[in-house]
TITORRO-439157 format. One record per residue (C-alpha): residue in three letters; x, y negated, z negated. Coordinates in steps of 0.001 Angstrom, whole numbers, padded with zeros to 6 digits, always signed. Layout:
BEGIN
alaXYZ
...
# end
This chain:
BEGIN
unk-002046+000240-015710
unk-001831+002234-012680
unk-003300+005323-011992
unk-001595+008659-013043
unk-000243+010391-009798
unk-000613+014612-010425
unk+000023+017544-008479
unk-002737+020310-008117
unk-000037+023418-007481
unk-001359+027378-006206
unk+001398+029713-005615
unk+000731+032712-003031
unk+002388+035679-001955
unk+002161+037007+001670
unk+003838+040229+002854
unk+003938+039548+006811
unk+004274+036652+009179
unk+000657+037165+009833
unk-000580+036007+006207
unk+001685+033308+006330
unk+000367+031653+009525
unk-003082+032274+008202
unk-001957+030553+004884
unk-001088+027893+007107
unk-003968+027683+008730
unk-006372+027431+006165
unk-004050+024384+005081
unk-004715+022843+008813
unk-008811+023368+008718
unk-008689+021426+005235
unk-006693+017850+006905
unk-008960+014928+007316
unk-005729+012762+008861
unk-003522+010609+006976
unk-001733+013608+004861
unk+002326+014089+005384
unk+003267+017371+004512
unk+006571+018017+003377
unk+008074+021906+003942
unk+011026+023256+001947
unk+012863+026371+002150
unk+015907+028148+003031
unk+016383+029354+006798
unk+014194+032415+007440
unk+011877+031206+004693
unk+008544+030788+007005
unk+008583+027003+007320
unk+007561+027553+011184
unk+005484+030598+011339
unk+003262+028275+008612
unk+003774+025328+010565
unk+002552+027044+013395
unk-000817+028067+011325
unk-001722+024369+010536
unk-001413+023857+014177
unk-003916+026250+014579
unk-005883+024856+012024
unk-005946+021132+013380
unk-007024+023266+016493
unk-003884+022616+018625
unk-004667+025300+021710
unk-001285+026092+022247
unk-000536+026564+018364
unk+001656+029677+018775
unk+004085+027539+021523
unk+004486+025309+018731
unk+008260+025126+017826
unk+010355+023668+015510
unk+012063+020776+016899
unk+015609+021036+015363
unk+017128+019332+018640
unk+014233+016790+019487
unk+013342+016281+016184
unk+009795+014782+016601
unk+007226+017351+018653
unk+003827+015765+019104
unk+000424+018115+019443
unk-003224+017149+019857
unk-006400+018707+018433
unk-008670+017965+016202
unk-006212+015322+014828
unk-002738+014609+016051
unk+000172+016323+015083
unk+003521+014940+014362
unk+006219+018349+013512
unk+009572+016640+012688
unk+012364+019348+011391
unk+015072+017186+009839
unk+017360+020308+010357
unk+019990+018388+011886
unk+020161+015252+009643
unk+022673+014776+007099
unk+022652+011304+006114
unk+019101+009510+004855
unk+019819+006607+007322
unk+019551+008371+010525
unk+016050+008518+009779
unk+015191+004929+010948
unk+015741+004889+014342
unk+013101+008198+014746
unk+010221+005352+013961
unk+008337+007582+010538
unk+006576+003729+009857
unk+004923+004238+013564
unk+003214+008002+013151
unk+002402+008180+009465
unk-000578+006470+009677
unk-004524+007224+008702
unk-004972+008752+012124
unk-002159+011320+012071
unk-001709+014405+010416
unk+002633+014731+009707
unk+004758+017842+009074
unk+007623+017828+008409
unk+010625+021046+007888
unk+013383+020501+005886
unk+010819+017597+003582
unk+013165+017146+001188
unk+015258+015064+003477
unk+012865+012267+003917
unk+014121+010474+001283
unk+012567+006902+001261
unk+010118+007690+003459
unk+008361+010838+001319
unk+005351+009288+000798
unk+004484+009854-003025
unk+001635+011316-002040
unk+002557+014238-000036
unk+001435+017854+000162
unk+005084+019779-000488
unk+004819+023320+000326
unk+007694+025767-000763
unk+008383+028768+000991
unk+010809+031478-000341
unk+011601+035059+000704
unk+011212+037402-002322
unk+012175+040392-000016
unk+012458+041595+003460
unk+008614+040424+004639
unk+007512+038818+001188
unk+007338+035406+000887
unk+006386+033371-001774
unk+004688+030070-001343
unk+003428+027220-003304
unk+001577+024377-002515
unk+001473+020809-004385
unk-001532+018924-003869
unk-001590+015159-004953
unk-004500+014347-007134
unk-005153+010849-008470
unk-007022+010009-011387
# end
């Protein structure tokens, strides 16, 4: 019998773009390498600003340049681990996502991100830290975050 796969889930509630990134960030200081991390939300939600605080977590310098790459759809950063940001924005069918080489960068090493998570399809790693972002308002956002736990 395999082991039982659960989900360690704490919802938070920020009221600025601010609290978000730091969210974010204390999410980046905790990565050891290896973790995929799947974000889902409606546009506007706060999938980048947070994305941009686990940059800043992993120690990327330039974390605030950090942008979601909707055209290029893989953005690389280094720091205390390696970042891969994908934002599947732009795809629409799950089999344009072989040719952007997922087997290649999630590895041990490499710390993934990825907007739009819920597009990866066969490739979300069962694993996976999902975060959800939602606006509950003009500035509030409300955000959960699924940890896998193994027994």
């Amino acid at each position: 019998m395999s082991p039982k796969r659960l989900k360690k889930e704490m919802t938070y509630h920020t009221s600025s773009t601010r609290q978000t990134f730091k969210l974010g960030e204390q999410l980046g200081k905790r990565l050891k390498g290896g973790e995929t991390i799947l974000l889902i939300g409606e546009l506007g939600s706060g999938k980048t600003i947070f994305a941009k605080g686990v940059a800043s977590g992993l120690e990327i310098k330039s974390s605030t340049a950090v942008t979601s790459p909707s055209f290029t759809l893989i953005n690389e950063y280094h720091g205390r681990l390696r970042l891969f940001h994908i934002d599947l924005y732009r795809i629409s069918r799950p089999e344009e996502l072989y040719d952007l080489g997922l087997e290649e960068i999630m590895t041990p090493a490499n710390v993934v991100m990825v907007e739009w998570g819920e597009k990866l399809g066969p490739f979300s790693p069962a694993l996976a830290i999902v975060v959800r972002l939602s606006s509950v308002g003009e500035r509030q956002r409300e955000i959960t975050i699924s940890f896998p736990e193994q027994n």
